[in-house]
VOMIBA-65323 format. One record per residue (C-alpha): x, y, z; residue number from 1; chain. Coordinates in nm, 3 decimals, padded with zeros to 5 digits. Layout:
<rs>
+---------+---------+---------+------+-------+
:       u :       v :       w : resi : chain :
+---------+---------+---------+------+-------+
:       X :       Y :       Z :  NUM :     A :
...
+---------+---------+---------+------+-------+
</rs>
This chain:
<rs>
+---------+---------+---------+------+-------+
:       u :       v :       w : resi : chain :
+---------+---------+---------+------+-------+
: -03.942 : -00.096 :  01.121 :    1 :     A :
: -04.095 :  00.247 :  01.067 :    2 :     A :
: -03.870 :  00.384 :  01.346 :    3 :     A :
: -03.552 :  00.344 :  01.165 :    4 :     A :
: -03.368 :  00.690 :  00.976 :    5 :     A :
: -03.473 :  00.724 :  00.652 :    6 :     A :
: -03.141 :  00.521 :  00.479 :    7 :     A :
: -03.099 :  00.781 :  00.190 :    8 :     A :
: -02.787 :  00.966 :  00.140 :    9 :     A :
: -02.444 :  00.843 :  00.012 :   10 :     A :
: -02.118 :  00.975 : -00.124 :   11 :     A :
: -01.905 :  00.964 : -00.415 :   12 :     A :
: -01.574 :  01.089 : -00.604 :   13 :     A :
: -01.517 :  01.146 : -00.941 :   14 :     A :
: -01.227 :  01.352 : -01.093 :   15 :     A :
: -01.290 :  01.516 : -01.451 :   16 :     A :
: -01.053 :  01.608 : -01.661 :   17 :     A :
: -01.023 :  01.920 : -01.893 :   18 :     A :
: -00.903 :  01.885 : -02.235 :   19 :     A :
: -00.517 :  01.991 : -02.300 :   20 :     A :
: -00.248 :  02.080 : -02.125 :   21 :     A :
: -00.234 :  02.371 : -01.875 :   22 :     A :
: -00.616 :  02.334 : -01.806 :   23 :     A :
: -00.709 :  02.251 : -01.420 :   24 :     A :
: -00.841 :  01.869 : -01.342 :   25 :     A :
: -01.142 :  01.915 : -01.105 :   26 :     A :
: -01.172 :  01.707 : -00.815 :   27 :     A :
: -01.591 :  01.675 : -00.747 :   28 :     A :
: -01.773 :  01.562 : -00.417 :   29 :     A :
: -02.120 :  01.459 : -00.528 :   30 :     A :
: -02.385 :  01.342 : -00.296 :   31 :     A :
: -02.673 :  01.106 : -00.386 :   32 :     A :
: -03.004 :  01.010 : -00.279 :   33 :     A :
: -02.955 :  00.620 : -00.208 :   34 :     A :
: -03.335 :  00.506 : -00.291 :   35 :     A :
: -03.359 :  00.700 : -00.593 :   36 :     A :
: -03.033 :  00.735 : -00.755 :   37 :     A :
: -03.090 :  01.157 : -00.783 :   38 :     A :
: -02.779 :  01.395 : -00.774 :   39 :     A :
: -02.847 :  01.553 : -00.459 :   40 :     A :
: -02.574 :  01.830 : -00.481 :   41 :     A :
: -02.189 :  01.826 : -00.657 :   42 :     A :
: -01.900 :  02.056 : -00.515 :   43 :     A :
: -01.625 :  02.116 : -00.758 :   44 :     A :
: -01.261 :  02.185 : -00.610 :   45 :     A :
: -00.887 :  02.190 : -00.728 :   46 :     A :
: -00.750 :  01.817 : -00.778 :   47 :     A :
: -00.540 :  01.791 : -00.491 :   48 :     A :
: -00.823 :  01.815 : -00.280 :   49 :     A :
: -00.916 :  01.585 :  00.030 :   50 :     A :
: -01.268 :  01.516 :  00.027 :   51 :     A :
: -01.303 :  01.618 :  00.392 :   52 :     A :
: -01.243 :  01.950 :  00.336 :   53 :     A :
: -01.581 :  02.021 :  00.165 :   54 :     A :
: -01.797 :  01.728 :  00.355 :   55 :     A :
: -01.893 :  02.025 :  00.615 :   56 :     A :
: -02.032 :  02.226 :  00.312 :   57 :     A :
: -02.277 :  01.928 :  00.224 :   58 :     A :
: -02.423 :  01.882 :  00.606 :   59 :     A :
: -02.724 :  02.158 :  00.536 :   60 :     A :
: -02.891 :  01.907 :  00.266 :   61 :     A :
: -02.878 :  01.651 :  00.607 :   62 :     A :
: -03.245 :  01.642 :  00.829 :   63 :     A :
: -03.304 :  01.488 :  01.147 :   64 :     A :
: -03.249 :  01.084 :  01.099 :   65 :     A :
: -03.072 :  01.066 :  00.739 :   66 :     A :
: -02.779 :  00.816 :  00.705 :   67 :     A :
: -02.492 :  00.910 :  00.509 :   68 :     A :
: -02.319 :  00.660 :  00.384 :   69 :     A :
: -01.955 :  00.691 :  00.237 :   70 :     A :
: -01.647 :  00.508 :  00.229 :   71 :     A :
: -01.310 :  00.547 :  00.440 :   72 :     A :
: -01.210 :  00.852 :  00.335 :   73 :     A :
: -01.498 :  01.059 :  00.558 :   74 :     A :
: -01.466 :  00.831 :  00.873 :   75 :     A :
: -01.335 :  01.041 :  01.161 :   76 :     A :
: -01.395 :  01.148 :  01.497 :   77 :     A :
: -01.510 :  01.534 :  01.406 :   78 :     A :
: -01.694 :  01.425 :  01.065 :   79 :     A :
: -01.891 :  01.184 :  01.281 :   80 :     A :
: -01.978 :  01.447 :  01.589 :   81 :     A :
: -02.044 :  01.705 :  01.327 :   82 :     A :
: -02.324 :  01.435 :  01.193 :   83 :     A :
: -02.433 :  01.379 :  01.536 :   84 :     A :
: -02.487 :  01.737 :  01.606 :   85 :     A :
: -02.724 :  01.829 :  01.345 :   86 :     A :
: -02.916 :  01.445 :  01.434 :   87 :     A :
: -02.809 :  01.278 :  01.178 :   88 :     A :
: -02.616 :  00.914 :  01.125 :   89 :     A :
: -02.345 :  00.789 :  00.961 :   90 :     A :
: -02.251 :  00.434 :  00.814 :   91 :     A :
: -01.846 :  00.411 :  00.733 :   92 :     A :
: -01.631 :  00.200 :  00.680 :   93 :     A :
: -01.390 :  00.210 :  00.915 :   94 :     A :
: -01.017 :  00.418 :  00.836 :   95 :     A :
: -00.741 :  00.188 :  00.785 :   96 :     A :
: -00.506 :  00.343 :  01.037 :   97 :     A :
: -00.775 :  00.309 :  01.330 :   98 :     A :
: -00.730 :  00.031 :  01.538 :   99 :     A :
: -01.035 : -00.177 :  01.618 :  100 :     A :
: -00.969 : -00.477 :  01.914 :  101 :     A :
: -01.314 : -00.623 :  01.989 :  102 :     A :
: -01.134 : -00.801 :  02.336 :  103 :     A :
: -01.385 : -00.708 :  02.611 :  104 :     A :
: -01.297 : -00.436 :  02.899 :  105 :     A :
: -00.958 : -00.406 :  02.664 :  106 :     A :
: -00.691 : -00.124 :  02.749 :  107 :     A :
: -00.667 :  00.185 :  02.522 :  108 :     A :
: -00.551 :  00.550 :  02.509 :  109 :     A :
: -00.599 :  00.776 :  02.759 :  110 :     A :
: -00.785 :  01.106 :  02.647 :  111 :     A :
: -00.533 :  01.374 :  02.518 :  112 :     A :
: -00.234 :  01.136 :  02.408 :  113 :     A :
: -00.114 :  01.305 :  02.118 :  114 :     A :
:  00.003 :  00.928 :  02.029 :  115 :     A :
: -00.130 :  00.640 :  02.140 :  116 :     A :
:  00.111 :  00.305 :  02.257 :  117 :     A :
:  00.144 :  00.067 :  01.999 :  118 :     A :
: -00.143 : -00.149 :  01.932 :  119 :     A :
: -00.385 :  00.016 :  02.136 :  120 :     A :
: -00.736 :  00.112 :  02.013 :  121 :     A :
: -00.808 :  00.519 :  02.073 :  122 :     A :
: -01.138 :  00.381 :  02.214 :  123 :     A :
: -01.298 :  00.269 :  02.542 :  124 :     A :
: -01.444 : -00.054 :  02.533 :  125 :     A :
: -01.838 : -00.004 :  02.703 :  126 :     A :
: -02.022 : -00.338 :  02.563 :  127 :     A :
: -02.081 : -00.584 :  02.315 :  128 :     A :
: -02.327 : -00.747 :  02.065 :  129 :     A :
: -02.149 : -01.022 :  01.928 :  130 :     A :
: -01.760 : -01.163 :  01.849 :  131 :     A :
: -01.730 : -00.870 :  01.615 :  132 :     A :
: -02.037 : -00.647 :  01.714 :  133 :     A :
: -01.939 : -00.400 :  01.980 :  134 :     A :
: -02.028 : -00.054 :  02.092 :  135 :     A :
: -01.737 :  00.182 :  02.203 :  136 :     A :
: -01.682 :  00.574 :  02.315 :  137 :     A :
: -01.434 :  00.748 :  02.092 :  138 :     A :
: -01.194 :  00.935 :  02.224 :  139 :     A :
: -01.134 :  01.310 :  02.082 :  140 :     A :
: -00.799 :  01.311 :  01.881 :  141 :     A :
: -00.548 :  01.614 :  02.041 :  142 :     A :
: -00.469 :  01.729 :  01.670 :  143 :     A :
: -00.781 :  01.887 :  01.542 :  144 :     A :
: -00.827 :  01.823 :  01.130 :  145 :     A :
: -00.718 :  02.083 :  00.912 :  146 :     A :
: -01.034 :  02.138 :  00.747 :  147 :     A :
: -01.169 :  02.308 :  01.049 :  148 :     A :
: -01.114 :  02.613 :  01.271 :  149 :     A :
: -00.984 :  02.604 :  01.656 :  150 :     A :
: -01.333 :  02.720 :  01.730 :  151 :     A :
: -01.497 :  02.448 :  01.572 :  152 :     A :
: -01.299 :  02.180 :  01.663 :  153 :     A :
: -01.315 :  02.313 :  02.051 :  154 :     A :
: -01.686 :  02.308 :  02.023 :  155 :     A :
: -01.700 :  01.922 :  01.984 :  156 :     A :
: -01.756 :  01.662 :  02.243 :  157 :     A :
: -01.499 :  01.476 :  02.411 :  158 :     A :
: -01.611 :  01.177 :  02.401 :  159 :     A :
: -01.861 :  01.006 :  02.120 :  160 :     A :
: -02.054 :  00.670 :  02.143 :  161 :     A :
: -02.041 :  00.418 :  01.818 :  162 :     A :
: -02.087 :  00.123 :  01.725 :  163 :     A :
: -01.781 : -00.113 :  01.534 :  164 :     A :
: -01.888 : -00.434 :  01.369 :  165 :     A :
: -01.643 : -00.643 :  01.090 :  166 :     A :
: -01.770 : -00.928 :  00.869 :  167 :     A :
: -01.704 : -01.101 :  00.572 :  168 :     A :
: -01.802 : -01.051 :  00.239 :  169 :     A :
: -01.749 : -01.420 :  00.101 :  170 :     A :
: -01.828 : -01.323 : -00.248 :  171 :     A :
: -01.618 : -01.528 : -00.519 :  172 :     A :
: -01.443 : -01.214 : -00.753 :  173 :     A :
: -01.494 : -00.902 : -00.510 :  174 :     A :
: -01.113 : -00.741 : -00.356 :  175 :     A :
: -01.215 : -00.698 : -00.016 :  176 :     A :
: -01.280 : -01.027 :  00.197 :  177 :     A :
: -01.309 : -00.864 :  00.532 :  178 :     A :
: -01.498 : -00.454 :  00.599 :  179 :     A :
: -01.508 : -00.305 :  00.926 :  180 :     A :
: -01.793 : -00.058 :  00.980 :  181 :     A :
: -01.834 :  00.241 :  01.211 :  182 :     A :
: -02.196 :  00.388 :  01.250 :  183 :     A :
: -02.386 :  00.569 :  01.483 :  184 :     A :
: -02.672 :  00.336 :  01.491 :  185 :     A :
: -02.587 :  00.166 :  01.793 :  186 :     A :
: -02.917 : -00.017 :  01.853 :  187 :     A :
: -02.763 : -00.374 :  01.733 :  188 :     A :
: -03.140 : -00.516 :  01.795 :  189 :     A :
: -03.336 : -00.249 :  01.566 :  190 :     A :
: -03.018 : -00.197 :  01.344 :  191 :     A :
: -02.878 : -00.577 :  01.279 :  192 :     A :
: -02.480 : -00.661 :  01.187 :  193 :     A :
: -02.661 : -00.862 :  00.858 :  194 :     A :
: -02.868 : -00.494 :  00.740 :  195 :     A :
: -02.621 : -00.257 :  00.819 :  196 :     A :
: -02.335 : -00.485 :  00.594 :  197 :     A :
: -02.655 : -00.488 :  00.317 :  198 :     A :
: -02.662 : -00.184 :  00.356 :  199 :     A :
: -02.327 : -00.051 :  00.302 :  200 :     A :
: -02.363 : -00.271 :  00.017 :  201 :     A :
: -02.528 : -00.009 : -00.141 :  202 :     A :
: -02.234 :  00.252 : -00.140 :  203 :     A :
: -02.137 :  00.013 : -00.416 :  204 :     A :
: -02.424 :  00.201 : -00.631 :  205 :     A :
: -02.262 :  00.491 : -00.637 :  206 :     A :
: -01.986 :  00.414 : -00.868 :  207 :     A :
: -02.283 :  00.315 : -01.137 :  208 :     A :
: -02.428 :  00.629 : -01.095 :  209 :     A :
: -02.066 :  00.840 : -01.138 :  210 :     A :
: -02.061 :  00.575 : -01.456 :  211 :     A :
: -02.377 :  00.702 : -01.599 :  212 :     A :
: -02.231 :  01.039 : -01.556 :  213 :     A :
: -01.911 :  01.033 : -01.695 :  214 :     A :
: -01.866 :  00.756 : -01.915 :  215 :     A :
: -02.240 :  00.681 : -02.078 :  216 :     A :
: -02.318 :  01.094 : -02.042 :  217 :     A :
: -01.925 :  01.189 : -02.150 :  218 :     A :
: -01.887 :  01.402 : -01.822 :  219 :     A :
: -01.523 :  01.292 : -01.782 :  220 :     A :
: -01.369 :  01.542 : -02.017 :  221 :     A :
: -01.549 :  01.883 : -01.967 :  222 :     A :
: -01.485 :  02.146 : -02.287 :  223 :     A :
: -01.499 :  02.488 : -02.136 :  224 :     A :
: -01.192 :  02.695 : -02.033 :  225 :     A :
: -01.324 :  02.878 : -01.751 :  226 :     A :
: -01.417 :  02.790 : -01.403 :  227 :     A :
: -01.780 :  02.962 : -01.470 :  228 :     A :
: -01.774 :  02.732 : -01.789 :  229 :     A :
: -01.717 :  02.447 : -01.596 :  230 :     A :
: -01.987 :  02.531 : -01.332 :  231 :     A :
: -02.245 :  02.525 : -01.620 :  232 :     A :
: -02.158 :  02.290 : -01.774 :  233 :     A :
: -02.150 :  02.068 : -01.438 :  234 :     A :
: -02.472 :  02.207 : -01.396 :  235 :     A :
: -02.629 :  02.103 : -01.763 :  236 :     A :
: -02.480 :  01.753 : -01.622 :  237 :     A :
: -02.672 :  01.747 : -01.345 :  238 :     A :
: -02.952 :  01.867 : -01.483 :  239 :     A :
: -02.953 :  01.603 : -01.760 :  240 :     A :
: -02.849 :  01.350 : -01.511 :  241 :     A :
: -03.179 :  01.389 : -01.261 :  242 :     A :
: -03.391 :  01.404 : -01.577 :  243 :     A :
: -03.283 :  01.064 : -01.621 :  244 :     A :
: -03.375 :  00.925 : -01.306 :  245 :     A :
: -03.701 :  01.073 : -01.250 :  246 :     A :
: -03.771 :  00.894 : -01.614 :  247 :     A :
: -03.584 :  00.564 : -01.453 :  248 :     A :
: -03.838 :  00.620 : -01.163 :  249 :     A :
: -04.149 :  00.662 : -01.333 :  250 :     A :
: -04.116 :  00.338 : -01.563 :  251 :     A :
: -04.010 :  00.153 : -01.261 :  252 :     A :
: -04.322 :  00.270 : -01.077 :  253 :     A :
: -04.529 :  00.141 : -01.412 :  254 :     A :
: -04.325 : -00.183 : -01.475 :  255 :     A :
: -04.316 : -00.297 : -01.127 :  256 :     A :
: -03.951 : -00.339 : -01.112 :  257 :     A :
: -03.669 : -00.157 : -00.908 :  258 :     A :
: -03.568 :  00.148 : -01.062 :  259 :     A :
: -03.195 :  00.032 : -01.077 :  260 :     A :
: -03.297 : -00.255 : -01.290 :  261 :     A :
: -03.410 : -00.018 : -01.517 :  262 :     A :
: -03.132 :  00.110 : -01.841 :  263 :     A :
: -02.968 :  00.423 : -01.770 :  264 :     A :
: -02.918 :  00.445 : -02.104 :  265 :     A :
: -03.227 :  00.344 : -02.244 :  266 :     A :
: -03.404 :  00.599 : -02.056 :  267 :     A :
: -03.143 :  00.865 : -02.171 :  268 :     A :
: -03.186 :  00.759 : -02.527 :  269 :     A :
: -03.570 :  00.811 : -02.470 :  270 :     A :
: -03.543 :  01.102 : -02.341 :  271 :     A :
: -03.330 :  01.254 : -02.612 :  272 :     A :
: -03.575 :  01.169 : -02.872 :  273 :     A :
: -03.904 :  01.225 : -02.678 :  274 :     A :
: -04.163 :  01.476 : -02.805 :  275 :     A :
: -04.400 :  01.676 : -02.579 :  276 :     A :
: -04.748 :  01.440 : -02.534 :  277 :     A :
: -04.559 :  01.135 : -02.627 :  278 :     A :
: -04.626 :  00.866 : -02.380 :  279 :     A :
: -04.364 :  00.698 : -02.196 :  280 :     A :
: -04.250 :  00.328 : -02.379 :  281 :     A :
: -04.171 :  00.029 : -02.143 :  282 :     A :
: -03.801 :  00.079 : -02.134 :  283 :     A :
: -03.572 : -00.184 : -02.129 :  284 :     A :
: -03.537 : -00.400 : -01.738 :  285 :     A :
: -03.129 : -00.540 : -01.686 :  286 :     A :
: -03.109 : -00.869 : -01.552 :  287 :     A :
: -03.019 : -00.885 : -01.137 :  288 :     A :
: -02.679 : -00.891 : -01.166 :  289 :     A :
: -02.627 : -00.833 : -00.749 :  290 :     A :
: -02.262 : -01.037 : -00.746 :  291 :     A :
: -02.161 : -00.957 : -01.136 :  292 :     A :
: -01.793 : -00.930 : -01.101 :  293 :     A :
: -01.629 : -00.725 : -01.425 :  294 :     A :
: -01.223 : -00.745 : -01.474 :  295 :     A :
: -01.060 : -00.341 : -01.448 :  296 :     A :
: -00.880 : -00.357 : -01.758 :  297 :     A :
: -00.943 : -00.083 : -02.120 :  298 :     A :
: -01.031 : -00.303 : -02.390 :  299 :     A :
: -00.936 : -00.045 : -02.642 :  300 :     A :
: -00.515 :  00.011 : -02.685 :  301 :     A :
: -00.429 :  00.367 : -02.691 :  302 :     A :
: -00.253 :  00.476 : -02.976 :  303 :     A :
:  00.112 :  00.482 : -02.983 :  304 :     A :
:  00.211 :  00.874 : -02.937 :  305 :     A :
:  00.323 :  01.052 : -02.643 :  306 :     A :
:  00.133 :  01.255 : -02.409 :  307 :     A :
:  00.065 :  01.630 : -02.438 :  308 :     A :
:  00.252 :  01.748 : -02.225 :  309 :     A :
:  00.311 :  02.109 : -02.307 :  310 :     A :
:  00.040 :  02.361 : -02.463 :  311 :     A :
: -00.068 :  02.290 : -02.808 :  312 :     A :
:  00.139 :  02.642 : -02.980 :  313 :     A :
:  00.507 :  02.498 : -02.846 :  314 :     A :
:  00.482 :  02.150 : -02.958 :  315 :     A :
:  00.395 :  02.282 : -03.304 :  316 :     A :
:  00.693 :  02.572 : -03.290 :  317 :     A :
:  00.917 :  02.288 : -03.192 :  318 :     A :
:  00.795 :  02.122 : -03.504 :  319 :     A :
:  00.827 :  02.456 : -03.736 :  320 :     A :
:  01.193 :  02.497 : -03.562 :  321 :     A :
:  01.267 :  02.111 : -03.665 :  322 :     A :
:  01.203 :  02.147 : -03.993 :  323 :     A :
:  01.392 :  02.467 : -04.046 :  324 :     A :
:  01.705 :  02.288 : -03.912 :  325 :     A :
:  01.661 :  01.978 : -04.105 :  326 :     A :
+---------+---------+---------+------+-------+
</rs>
């Protein structure tokens, strides 16, 4: 359907840790290209850090018609107008504490009720696609976010037509049985309940691509001491990282197979070895694994000592001070 956004943008989270005590844990925002797997751009902030408060910062990499896809942490009222406002959609899923009630010509919230009566939806019902397929104008919340200004906030509509639609996964081994979506795409004939749940699907692939990064590249402990250390060495990262891909994407083009079939770290190991005029090898092609479910458990124990919790100099004065006294 050559009239459908270009479906390329997603979000993801990861949290790297410094070495030692006393040293900052970064709290990163990373956006990635969907099709191709590229590290579009990474914003670094303190740990306790909501990732809302930097999403704004990311809209100028947005042109007319991109989706951004993300999970429930970036679906609100003003994240959603501010995507509307610069022609862009979004695909979430839907906040756990909004209420969704696909009844027909249901009650709700009037505009401006700071809070709601119980078990109504801050949305008006305007029409529906199916049991669970409905379209709906949000209501503005009173309370504006903290992550933007009076000015901002002010400047938004009042009102903002979306689309809600739940289904089922039904996939034996995955933790969530039931996801409710909220997206801008409100065409439910050019924009399907079956694609946009495929779809979101695909958010999934973001956690791969933060697992390339910090476990097969070793990004989740970072060794410099400064933030300008950290910046450049988030940067070699990133740079590293998209190296990667574009080899991924040039022996999926020759191999004729999706480039997320191809190894990660196959390519990487390739790439660390190659020599300039050496022609690219056929690189190794996973298996479709589309419903591989993996238990979250460490294989490895950790060893039996406690953690280090005080700078590296007092622990061993304590120790010096022991073994004076003994």
């Amino acid at each position: 359907m050559p009239d459908k956004p270009e479906l390329q943008k997603h979000f993801g989270q990861p949290g790297v840790q410094q070495p030692g005590c006393g040293f900052p844990v970064a709290h990163l925002l990373a956006l990635f290209h969907v099709g191709t797997g590229m590290l579009i751009e990474v914003l670094t902030a303190p740990l306790c850090t909501h990732d809302m408060s930097g999403v704004a910062r990311l809209h100028p990499q947005f042109r007319k018609d991109d989706v951004l896809l993300g999970d429930r942490g970036f679906c609100s009222f003003a994240h959603l107008a501010l995507l509307v406002a610069r022609g862009a959609h979004g695909v979430f899923r839907l906040h756990q504490r909004q209420i969704v009630d696909f009844t027909p010509h249901r009650a709700h919230a009037r505009p401006g009720q700071k809070k709601a009566p119980k078990g109504l939806p801050r949305s008006r019902w305007l029409r529906g696609s199916g049991p669970t397929d409905q379209v709906v104008a949000w209501l503005k919340p009173a309370e504006r976010p903290d992550w933007m200004t009076a000015e901002q906030y002010a400047s938004l509509p009042e009102e903002l037509v979306v689309r809600e639609l739940r289904y089922r996964t039904g996939r034996a081994g995955f933790r969530v049985r039931e996801v409710t979506l909220v997206t801008t795409l409100v065409d439910a004939e050019v924009y399907p309940l079956v694609e946009l749940a495929e779809l979101y699907r695909k958010r999934w692939e973001v956690e791969g691509n933060l697992k390339n990064l910090k476990t097969t590249m070793k990004m989740d402990i970072l060794r410099c001491e400064t933030v300008a250390g950290v910046s450049k060495e988030l940067l070699m990262f990133a740079l590293v990282y998209n190296l990667v891909r574009l080899v991924m994407l040039e022996a999926s083009r020759r191999q004729g197979v999706p480039v997320d079939r191809i190894s990660f770290v196959d390519a990487l190991r390739w790439l660390t070895e190659a020599r300039p005029g050496v022609a690219l090898p056929k690189l190794v092609v996973n298996p479709d694994r589309a419903d591989r479910v993996e238990p979250r458990v460490r294989k490895r124990r950790p060893k039996q000592y406690p953690l280090m919790t005080k700078p590296r100099s007092e622990l061993r004065k304590a120790l010096l001070e022991k073994k004076v006294a003994a």
